[in-house]
TORGUMAR-731379 format. One record per residue (C-alpha): residue in one letter; residue number from 1; z, x, y. Coordinates in steps of 0.05 Angstrom, whole numbers, plus 5000, padded with zeros to 4 digits. Example, Ala and Ser with C-alpha at 12.3 -4.5 7.8 and 13.67 -1.06 7.14 Angstrom:
BEGIN
SITE residu num   up east north
SITE      a   1 5156 5246  4910
SITE      s   2 5143 5273  4979
***
This chain:
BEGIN
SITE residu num   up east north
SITE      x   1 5000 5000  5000
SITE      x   2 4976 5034  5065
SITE      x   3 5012 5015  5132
SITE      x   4 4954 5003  5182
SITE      x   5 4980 5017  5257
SITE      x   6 4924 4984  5280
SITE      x   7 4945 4913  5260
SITE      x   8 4936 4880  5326
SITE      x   9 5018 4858  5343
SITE      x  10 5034 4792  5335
SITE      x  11 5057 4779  5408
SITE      x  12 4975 4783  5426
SITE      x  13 4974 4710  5390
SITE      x  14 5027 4689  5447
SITE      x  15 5013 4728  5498
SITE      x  16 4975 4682  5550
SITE      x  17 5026 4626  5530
SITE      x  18 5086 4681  5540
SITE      x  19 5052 4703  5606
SITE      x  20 5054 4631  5637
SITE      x  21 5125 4621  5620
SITE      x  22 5145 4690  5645
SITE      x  23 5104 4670  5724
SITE      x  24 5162 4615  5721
SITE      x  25 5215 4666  5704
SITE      x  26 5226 4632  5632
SITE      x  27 5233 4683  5577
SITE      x  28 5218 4655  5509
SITE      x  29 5214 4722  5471
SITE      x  30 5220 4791  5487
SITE      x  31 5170 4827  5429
SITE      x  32 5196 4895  5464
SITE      x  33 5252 4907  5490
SITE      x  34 5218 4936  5556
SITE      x  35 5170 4886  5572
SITE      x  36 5183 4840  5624
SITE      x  37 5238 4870  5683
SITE      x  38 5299 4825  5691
SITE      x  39 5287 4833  5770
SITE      x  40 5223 4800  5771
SITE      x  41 5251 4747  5728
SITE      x  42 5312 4731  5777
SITE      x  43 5257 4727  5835
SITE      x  44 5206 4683  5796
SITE      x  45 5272 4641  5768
SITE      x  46 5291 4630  5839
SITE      x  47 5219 4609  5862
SITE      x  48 5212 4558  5811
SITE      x  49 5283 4527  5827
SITE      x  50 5267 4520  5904
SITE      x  51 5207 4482  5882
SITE      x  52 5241 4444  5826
SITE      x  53 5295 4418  5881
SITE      x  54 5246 4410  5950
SITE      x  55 5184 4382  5921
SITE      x  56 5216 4340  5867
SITE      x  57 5262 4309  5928
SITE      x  58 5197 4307  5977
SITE      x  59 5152 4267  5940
SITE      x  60 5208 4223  5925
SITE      x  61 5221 4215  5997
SITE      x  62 5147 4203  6010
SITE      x  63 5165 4128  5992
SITE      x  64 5219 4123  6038
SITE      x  65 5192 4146  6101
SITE      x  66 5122 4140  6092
SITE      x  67 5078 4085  6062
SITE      x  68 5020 4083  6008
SITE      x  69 4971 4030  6036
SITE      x  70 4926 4024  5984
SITE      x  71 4920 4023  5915
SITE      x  72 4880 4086  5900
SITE      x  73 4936 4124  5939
SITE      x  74 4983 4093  5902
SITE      x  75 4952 4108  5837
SITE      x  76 4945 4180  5858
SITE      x  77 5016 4179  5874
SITE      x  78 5032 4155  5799
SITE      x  79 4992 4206  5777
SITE      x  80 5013 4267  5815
SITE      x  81 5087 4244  5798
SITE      x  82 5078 4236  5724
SITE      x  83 5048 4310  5716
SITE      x  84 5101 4335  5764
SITE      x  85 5155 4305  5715
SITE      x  86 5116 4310  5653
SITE      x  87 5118 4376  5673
SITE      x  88 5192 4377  5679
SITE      x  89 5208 4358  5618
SITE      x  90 5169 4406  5581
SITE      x  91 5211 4461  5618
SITE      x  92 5276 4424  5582
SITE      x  93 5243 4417  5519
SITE      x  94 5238 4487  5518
SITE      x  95 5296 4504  5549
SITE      x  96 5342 4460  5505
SITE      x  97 5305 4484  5440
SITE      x  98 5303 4545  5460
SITE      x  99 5341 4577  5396
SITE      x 100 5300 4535  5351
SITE      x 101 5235 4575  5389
SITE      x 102 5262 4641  5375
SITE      x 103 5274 4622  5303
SITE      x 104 5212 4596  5293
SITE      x 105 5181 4659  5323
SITE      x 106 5215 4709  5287
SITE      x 107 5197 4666  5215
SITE      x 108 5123 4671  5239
SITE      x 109 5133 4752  5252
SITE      x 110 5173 4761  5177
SITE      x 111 5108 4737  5150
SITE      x 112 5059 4769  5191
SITE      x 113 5017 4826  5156
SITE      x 114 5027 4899  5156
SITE      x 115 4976 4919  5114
SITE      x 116 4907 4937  5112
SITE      x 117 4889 4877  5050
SITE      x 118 4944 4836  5083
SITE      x 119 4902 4840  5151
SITE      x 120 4841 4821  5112
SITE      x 121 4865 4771  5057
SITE      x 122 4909 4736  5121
SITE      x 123 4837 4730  5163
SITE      x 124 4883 4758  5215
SITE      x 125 4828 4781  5266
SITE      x 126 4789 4719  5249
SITE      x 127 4848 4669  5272
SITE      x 128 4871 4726  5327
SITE      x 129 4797 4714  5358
SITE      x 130 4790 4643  5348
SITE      x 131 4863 4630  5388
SITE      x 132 4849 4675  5441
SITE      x 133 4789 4636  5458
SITE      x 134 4820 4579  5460
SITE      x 135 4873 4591  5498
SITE      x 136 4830 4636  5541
SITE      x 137 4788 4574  5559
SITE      x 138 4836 4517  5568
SITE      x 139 4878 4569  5621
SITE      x 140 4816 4577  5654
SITE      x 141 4788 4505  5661
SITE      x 142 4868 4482  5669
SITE      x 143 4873 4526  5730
SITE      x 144 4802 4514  5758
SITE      x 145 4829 4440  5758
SITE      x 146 4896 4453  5794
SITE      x 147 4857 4504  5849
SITE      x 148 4807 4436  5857
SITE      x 149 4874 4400  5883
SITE      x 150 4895 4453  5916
SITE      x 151 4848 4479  5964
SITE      x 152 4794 4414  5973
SITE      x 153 4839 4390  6019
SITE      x 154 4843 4453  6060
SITE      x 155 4764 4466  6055
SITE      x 156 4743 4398  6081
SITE      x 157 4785 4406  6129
SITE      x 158 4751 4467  6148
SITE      x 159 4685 4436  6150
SITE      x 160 4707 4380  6189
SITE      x 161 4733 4411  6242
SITE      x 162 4680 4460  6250
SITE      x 163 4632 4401  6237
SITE      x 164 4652 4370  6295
SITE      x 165 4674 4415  6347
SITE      x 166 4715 4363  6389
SITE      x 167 4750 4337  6337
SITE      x 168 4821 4360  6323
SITE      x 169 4841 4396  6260
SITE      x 170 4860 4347  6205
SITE      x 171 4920 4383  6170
SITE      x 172 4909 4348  6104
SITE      x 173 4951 4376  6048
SITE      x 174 4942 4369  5967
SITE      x 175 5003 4325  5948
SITE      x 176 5041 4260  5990
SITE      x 177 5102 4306  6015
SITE      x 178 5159 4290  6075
SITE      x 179 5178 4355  6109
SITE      x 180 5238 4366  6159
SITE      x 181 5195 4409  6202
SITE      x 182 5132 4378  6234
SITE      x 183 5074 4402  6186
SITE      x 184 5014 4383  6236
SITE      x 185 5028 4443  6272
SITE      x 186 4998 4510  6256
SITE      x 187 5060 4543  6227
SITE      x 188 5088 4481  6194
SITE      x 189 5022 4467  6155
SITE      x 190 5016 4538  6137
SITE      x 191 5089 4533  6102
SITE      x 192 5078 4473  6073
SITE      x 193 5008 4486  6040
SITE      x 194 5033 4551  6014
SITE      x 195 5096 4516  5978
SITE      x 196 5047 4457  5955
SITE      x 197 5006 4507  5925
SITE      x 198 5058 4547  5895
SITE      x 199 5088 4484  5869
SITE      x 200 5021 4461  5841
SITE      x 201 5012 4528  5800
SITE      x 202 5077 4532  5778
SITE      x 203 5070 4461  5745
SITE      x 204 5008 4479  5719
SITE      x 205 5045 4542  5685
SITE      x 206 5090 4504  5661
SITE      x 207 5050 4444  5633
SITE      x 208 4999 4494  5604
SITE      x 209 5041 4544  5570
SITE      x 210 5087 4497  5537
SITE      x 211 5020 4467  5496
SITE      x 212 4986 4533  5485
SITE      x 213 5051 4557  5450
SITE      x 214 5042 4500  5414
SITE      x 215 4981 4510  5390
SITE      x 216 4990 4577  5377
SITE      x 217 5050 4562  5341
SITE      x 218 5019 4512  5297
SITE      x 219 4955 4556  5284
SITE      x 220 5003 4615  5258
SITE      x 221 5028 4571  5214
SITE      x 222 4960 4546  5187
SITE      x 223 4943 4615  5181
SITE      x 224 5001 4621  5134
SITE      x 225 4996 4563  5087
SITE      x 226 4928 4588  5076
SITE      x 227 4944 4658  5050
SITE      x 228 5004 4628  5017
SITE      x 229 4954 4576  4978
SITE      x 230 4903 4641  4963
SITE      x 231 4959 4692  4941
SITE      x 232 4983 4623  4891
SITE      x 233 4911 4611  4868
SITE      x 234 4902 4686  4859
SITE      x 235 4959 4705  4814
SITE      x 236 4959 4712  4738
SITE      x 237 5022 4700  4700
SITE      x 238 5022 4740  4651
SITE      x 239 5072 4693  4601
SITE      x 240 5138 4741  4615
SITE      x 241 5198 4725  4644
SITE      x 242 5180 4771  4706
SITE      x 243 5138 4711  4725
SITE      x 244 5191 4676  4752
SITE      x 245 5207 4727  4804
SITE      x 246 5136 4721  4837
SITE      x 247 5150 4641  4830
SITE      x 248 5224 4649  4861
SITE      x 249 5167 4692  4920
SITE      x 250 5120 4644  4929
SITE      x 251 5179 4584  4942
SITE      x 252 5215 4625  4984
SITE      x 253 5160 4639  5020
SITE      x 254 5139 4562  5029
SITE      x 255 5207 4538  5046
SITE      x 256 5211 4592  5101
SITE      x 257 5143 4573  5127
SITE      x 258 5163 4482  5119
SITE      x 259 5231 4516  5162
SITE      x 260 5188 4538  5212
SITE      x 261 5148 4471  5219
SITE      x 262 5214 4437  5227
SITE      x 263 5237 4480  5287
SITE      x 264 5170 4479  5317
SITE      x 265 5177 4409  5311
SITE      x 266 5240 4399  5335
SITE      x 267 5228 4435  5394
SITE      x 268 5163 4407  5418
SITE      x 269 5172 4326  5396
SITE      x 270 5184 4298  5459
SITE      x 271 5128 4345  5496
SITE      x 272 5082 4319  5440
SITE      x 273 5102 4249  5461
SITE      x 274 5104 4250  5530
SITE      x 275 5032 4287  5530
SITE      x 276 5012 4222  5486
SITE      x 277 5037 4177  5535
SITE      x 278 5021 4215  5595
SITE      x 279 4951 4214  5579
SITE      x 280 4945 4140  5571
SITE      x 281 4971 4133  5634
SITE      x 282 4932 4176  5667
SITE      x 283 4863 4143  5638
SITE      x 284 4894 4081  5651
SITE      x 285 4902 4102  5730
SITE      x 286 4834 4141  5742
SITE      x 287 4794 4083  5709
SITE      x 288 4826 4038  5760
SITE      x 289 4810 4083  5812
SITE      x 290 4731 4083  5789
SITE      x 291 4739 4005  5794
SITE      x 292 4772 4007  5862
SITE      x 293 4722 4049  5887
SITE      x 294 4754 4121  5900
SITE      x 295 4714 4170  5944
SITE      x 296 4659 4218  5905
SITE      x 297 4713 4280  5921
SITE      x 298 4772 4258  5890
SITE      x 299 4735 4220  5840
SITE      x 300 4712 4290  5819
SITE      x 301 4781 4321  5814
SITE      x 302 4810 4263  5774
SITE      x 303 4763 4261  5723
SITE      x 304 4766 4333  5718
SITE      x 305 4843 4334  5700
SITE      x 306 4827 4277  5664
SITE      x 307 4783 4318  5623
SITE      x 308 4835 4374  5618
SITE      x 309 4902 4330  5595
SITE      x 310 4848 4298  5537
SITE      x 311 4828 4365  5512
SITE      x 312 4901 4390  5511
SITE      x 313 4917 4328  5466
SITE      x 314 4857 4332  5430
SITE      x 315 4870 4407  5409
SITE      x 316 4946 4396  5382
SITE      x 317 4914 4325  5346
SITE      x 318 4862 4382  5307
SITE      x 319 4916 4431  5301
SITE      x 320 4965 4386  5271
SITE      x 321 4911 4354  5224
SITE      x 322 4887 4424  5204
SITE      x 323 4969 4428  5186
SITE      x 324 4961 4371  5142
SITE      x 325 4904 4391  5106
SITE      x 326 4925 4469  5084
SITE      x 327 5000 4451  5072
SITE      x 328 4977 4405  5028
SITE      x 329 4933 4457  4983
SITE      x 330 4987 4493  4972
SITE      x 331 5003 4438  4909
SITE      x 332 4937 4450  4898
SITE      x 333 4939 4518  4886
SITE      x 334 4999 4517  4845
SITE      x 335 4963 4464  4800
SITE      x 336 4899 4509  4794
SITE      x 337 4919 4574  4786
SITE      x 338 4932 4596  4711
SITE      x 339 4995 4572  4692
SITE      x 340 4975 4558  4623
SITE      x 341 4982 4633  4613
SITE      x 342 5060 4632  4635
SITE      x 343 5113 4630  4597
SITE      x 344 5135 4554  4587
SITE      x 345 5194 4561  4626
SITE      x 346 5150 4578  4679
SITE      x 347 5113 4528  4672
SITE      x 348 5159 4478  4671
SITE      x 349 5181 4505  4738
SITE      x 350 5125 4487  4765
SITE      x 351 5147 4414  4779
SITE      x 352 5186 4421  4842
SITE      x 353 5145 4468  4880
SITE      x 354 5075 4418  4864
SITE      x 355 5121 4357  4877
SITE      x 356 5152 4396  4941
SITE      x 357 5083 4412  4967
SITE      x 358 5051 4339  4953
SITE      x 359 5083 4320  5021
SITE      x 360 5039 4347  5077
SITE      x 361 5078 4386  5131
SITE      x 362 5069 4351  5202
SITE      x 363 5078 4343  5270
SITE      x 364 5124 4279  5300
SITE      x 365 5122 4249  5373
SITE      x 366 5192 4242  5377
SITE      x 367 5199 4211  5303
SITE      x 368 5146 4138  5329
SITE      x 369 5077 4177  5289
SITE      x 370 5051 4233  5267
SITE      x 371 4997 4274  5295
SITE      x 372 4932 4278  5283
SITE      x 373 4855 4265  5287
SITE      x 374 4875 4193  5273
SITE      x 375 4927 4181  5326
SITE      x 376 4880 4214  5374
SITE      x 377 4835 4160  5364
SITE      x 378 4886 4112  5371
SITE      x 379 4901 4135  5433
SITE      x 380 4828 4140  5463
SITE      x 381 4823 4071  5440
SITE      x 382 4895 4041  5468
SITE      x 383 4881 4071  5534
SITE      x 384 4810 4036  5537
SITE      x 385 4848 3964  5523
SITE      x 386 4895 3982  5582
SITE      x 387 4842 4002  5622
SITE      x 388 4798 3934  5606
SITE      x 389 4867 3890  5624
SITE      x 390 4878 3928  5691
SITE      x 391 4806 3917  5712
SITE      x 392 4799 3846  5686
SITE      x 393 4872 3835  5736
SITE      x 394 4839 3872  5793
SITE      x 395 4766 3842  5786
SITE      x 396 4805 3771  5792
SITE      x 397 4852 3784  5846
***
């Protein structure tokens, strides 16, 4: 068995997911113990609280003092408010679970390979590839959405003012806010579009990491149950007693890896659920706002995040169905390698692993269904019912 140094580490699986948590200041998992200064942390830690205290309380007071006239800013306001808390609560979920993260990450790293046939019989730069792009994309689009909110406002501005040179300057900013200082002035605007902004990306961080490391979470463990299921349907027995110590392996092995679904699980259920209902109510709310007649440039941005909270949901439904389909080979495997050749206490042990593996591991929105392909389409079609009753009610009135 030849060590191979060049085994790519297994913190370049989580290491965009990682990197958004650490611009919040949130430290899920130090792979080294050098990475990541505790100084920048206190500073980003500090940043995010300031915005979790003013903005939360600002938009809040945006219905006190100010009014939303009509329904497509009222809509928008729904929508801004259910990321911004959506948001939120992935933070917690995290936060609160955090224990049952690290677990589950160090399970993931006891099983990762260290060998030159474990690199190739695990796939490993095959799946490393595959997640990176991924991940890679959905940070990109995810972020080329949140910059659309961010700086429209600011650009048409811009082109307004310079447009028409008599006009004053409209100091439009991305999200309904109430400020103490007077933000139509030059320096109040300034302040206050910087901390939108800030605010805005630090959401976004949030929102996005918390999924990728759920999806890269979930495809580690795919990756996994599908070496576990070849290394099963692979071995020989060879009828001696000495069998039963690769068996004792290959449960040990399984149990670990059904352990780490749990505290995957456990930690991301109510993220999983809130993304679920999140999204319906944010198809729900842009479809009314195509029916109330929204103006081409917001209609743009809307339908972009739109686009961007379906794929995220649509990615951990395929990941999570994926999880279905290879735990659930692993009884396969056990069934079609060549027991007949083991000893007959072997293969009476058999049983409880093929019975233990019959049940598919899988992913829970907070214990009310399990995820997958199917509930995706549930969930395409729910939201199109909801939409079809709010624009039946708003055709009538």
């Amino acid at each position: 068995m030849v060590l191979d140094k060049t085994i790519p580490h297994i913190g370049e699986f989580t290491k965009i997911p990682l990197n958004l948590f650490f611009a919040i200041g949130f430290i899920i998992m130090r792979w080294k113990p050098t990475e990541k200064p505790k100084w920048l942390q206190f500073v980003l830690v500090s940043i995010l609280l300031f915005h979790v205290v003013f903005d939360v309380f600002a938009m809040l007071a945006y219905l006190v003092f100010e009014s939303l006239e009509t329904s497509i800013e009222k809509t928008a306001y729904i929508i801004y408010t259910t990321f911004a808390l959506n948001s939120l609560m992935k933070l917690a979920c995290c936060f609160f679970n955090l224990k049952k993260l690290h677990q589950g990450l160090k399970n993931l790293e006891k099983y990762y390979p260290r060998t030159v046939k474990e690199r190739e019989d695990y796939r490993l730069d095959e799946h490393l590839k595959l997640i990176q792009k991924y991940n890679g994309y959905l940070t990109i689009y995810h972020f080329g959405v949140t910059s659309m909110f961010n700086w429209f406002p600011l650009i048409q501005s811009i082109v307004l003012y310079y447009r028409n040179e008599n006009s004053r300057f409209l100091y439009a900013l991305p999200f309904p806010m109430v400020y103490v200082m007077n933000e139509h002035s030059s320096i109040g605007y300034t302040i206050a579009y910087i901390t939108q902004c800030t605010g805005s990306y630090s959401a976004s961080c949030i929102f996005l990491g918390s999924d990728l490391l759920l999806i890269t979470c979930v495809h580690l463990i795919n990756m996994n149950f599908k070496y576990l299921a070849k290394i099963i349907r692979e071995f020989k027995p060879t009828g001696n007693l000495s069998d039963f110590k690769k068996l004792k392996g290959f449960i040990i092995y399984h149990n670990d890896i059904l352990r780490t679904v749990e505290l995957i699980d456990d930690t991301f259920n109510i993220s999983i659920l809130l993304n679920y209902l999140g999204t319906v109510t944010i198809i729900c709310l842009i479809g009314f706002q195509l029916v109330a007649g929204t103006n081409l440039l917001d209609l743009v941005k809307f339908l972009s995040f739109l686009i961007s909270v379906l794929t995220h949901v649509y990615f951990i439904s395929t990941f999570g169905t994926d999880m279905m389909e290879l735990s659930s080979h692993i009884s396969e495997a056990f069934m079609h390698h060549s027991w007949y050749d083991g000893h007959i206490q072997y293969q009476r042990a058999l049983t409880l692993p093929i019975r233990r593996s019959q049940k598919p591991a899988h992913l829970n929105a907070f214990k009310f269904f399990i995820i997958s392909m199917e509930t995706f389409q549930s969930l395409v079609s729910i939201s199109y019912q909801f939409f079809t009753m709010i624009k039946t009610s708003y055709v009538e009135e």
